[in-house]
Phi, psi and omega in degrees: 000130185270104170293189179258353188280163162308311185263190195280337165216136182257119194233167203249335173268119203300145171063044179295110200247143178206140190212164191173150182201129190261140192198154176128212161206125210089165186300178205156130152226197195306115168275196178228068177219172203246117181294134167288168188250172163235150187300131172284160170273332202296163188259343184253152174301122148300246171212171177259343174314147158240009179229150139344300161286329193265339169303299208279329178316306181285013185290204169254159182250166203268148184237099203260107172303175193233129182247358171289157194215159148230121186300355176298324194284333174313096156302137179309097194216124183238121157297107183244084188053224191278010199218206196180124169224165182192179210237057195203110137298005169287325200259118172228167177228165175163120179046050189074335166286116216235126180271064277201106187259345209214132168321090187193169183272158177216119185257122176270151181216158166097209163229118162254149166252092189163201196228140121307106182234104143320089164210097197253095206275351179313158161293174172120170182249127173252128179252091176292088196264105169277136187212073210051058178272090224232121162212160199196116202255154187264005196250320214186182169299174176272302189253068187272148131283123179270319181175145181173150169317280129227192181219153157255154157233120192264092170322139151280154183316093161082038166231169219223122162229166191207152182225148207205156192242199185258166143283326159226142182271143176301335184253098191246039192285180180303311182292356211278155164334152177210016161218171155308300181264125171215127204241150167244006135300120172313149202214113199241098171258143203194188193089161195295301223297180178255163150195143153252135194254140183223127175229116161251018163224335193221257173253164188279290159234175189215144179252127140286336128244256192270143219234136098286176141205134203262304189208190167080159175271120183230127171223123173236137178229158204206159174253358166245237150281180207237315162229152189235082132315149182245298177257026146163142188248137177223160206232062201253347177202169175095146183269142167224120190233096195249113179248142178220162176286308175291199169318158183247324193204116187201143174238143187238003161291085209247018181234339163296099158324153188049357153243201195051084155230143174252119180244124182237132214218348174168178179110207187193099188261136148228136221216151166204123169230159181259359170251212185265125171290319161246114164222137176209200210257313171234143158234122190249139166225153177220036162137173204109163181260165161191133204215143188246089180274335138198188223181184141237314177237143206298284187219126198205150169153160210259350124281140171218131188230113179240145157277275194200159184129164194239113159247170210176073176246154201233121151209191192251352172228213186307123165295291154232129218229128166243103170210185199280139201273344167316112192290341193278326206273122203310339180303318216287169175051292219246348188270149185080035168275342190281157192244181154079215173294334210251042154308090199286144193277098176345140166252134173268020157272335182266146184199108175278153208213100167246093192257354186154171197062120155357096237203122193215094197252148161233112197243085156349314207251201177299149184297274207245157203206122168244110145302341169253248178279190170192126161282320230334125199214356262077186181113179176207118202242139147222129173242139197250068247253206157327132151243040181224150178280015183234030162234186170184143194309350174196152195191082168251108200274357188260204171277153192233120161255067177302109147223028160189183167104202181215103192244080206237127160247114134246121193215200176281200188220018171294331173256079205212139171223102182295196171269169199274158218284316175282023178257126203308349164255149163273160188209170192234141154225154183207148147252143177279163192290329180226156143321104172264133243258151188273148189112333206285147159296114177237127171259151189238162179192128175303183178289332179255070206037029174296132171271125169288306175211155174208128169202187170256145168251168198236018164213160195300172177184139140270352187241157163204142178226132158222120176246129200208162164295305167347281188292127174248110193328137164099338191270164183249118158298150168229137184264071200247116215224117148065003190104338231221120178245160173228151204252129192240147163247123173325104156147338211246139171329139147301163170273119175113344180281167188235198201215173137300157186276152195302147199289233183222000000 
């Protein structure tokens, strides 16, 4: 929903904080009775953080390469067709494979029709400096690490490379490469310069341990997934642009305590998948642009913490789902949809976190969708939810706690759940007397018609949910859609709907 004010909202009452989230099945608000919890399956422990930083304090710790260089210090490797040369005994070629034995900067250049392959058993950092560098194999990956301490890969200052793979590999054993760049190293990418990536047979890039990206322009498209961390992928700089058939931008260790985290921490992520767009075992974001352009499930993970930063996700099932990262495990994608007697039982393992920053769901399925818990504590939330009745704009099955932000949800109203009764910010939910048509103007207003919120919604909806500092439990709203007002008591359900449980 676009409001009409300059800003996203126009409220009448100054610091008006407002947060909310709608869940269930059937019209709904909070109820007050204690969800049984359930065992999560995933095998890894999440965290007890309810930020970022406390999240991470239980991690693995992130190990970030230095992408500074002296280009005096660079060894030379000029890409020639199928070979390569450079004055390094580190440096072999044989048959399009160009062989990097030892820890030094290596500055690349040229075109190969072949592989880089990185294998250094030595201590040291292998520096990989792309410098207009175009290579692209009929075999394999472009770029594999077999072994090294780590490697950086640095775009160079105003130069455009590009990597690109076999469409089917000869080797397809357990050990074999399973991206274009593909590292069995922590893998750190940064520098000014752009690359592009093409995986055409598998994945784009793949961290087998740990993924930074620092800087630089990167676009990658895959016929599978699209960039990979294994025990964590980060986000700290760099415009990064990805479409995949898979997962788009996902960490996968779902077996290590403290690892399989997605941290997006700054930059400009734009990500378009036919699968899940952001995913880990936790996804932390603490600033940055980040925008889902499609999906199926948006953003998942059985921790989820956004701080701060402008998101924007658009999917065709859950927008944002905190559920178990076991792909196997019945909790996961589709659970806690059920409405009526067959509700699935909170896991008090699973927990979405909205602490600030700019959080923009467009959803098919459920908006925001917790199998456990749901936080809300700030931020400026808008969702934009189901117009079918077997989803609903928020779908929290544990405790829904609001105590701070800003929030407007609408969607449909067969599903529809407020936050829980006891949570310290107040909030208002209703269905409407009619389905109202996207564009139409909705106003909220105290008793004594002072306006509260006004805004547009941009897909039809039956439902509305608000939550604001503005609003005070007990008290009574008019809900005004199309002329046609409807009148609310702050705390209370609509009739027949049910709510999440009083928090804890």
């Amino acid at each position: 929903m676009r409001l009409l004010a300059p800003t996203r909202l126009r409220q009448a009452l100054a610091g008006t904080a407002a947060v909310l989230l709608l869940a269930g099945c059937g019209a709904s608000v909070a109820d007050t009775t204690t969800s049984s919890s359930s065992t999560s399956t995933s095998a890894v422990a999440t965290s007890d953080g309810t930020t970022v930083d406390d999240a991470l304090a239980d991690d693995v710790a992130v190990e970030t390469g230095d992408t500074s260089y002296d280009e005096a210090d660079a060894i030379a490797v000029t890409l020639d067709g199928t070979t390569a040369t450079s004055d390094s005994d580190a440096v072999s070629v044989e048959d399009g494979t160009v062989t990097i034995t030892a820890a030094g900067t290596y500055g690349l250049t040229g075109e190969l029709t072949g592989q880089v392959v990185v294998d250094s058993a030595g201590d040291g950092v292998v520096r990989l400096v792309l410098d207009d560098a175009t290579i692209t194999s009929e075999t394999t990956s472009a770029i594999s690490v077999v072994d090294a301490e780590s490697v950086v890969v640095v775009l160079a200052d105003g130069s455009d490379n590009a990597l690109a793979d076999a469409s089917t590999y000869a080797d397809t054993s357990e050990d074999a490469p399973t991206g274009t760049l593909y590292s069995t190293a922590d893998l750190t990418i940064g520098g000014s310069g752009s690359l592009t990536v093409t995986g055409r047979s598998n994945n784009g890039i793949v961290g087998k341990d740990g993924l930074v990206i620092t800087g630089g322009t990167i676009d990658v498209t895959s016929v599978d997934d699209g960039i990979l961390g294994k025990d964590y992928l980060v986000l700290t700089d760099g415009t990064v642009t990805v479409d995949a058939v898979g997962d788009t931008f996902k960490s996968d260790n779902t077996e290590d305590a403290g690892s399989g985290f997605v941290l997006i921490e700054g930059g400009d992520l734009t990500v378009t998948s036919q699968d899940d767009g952001i995913k880990g075992v936790q996804v932390l974001i603490s600033g940055g642009t980040v925008e889902v352009a499609g999906s199926n499930e948006a953003l998942e993970g059985s921790l989820i913490i956004i701080d701060d930063g402008d998101i924007e996700l658009h999917s065709a099932d859950d927008g944002v789902n905190a559920a178990t990262s076991d792909d196997s495990a019945a909790t996961d994608g589709t659970a806690g949809q059920m409405g009526g007697g067959g509700e699935m039982q909170a896991d008090t393992s699973l927990n979405l976190y909205v602490n600030g920053g700019s959080l923009e769901v467009w959803a098919s399925g459920d908006g925001l969708d917790s199998n456990g818990n749901a936080t809300i504590t700030g931020g400026d939330i808008l969702v934009h939810g189901p117009t079918t009745d077997g989803n609903g704009a928020l779908d929290v099955n544990g405790t829904f706690e609001v105590s701070g932000g800003t929030l407007l949800a609408t969607g449909s109203a067969g599903m529809v759940v407020a936050p829980s009764t006891d949570s310290a910010q107040g909030w208002i939910a209703t269905t409407l007397a009619s389905t109202a048509a996207a564009g139409s103007e909705v106003v909220i207003t105290d008793a004594d018609g002072t306006e509260v919120a006004t805004y547009a919604i941009e897909k039809d909806a039956a439902s509305v949910v608000y939550s604001g500092s503005g609003i005070e439990q007990g008290a009574t709203y008019t809900v005004t859609v199309d002329g046609t007002d409807t009148t609310v008591t702050a705390g209370e359900a609509p009739a027949g709907g049910r709510g999440g449980p009083m928090g804890g």
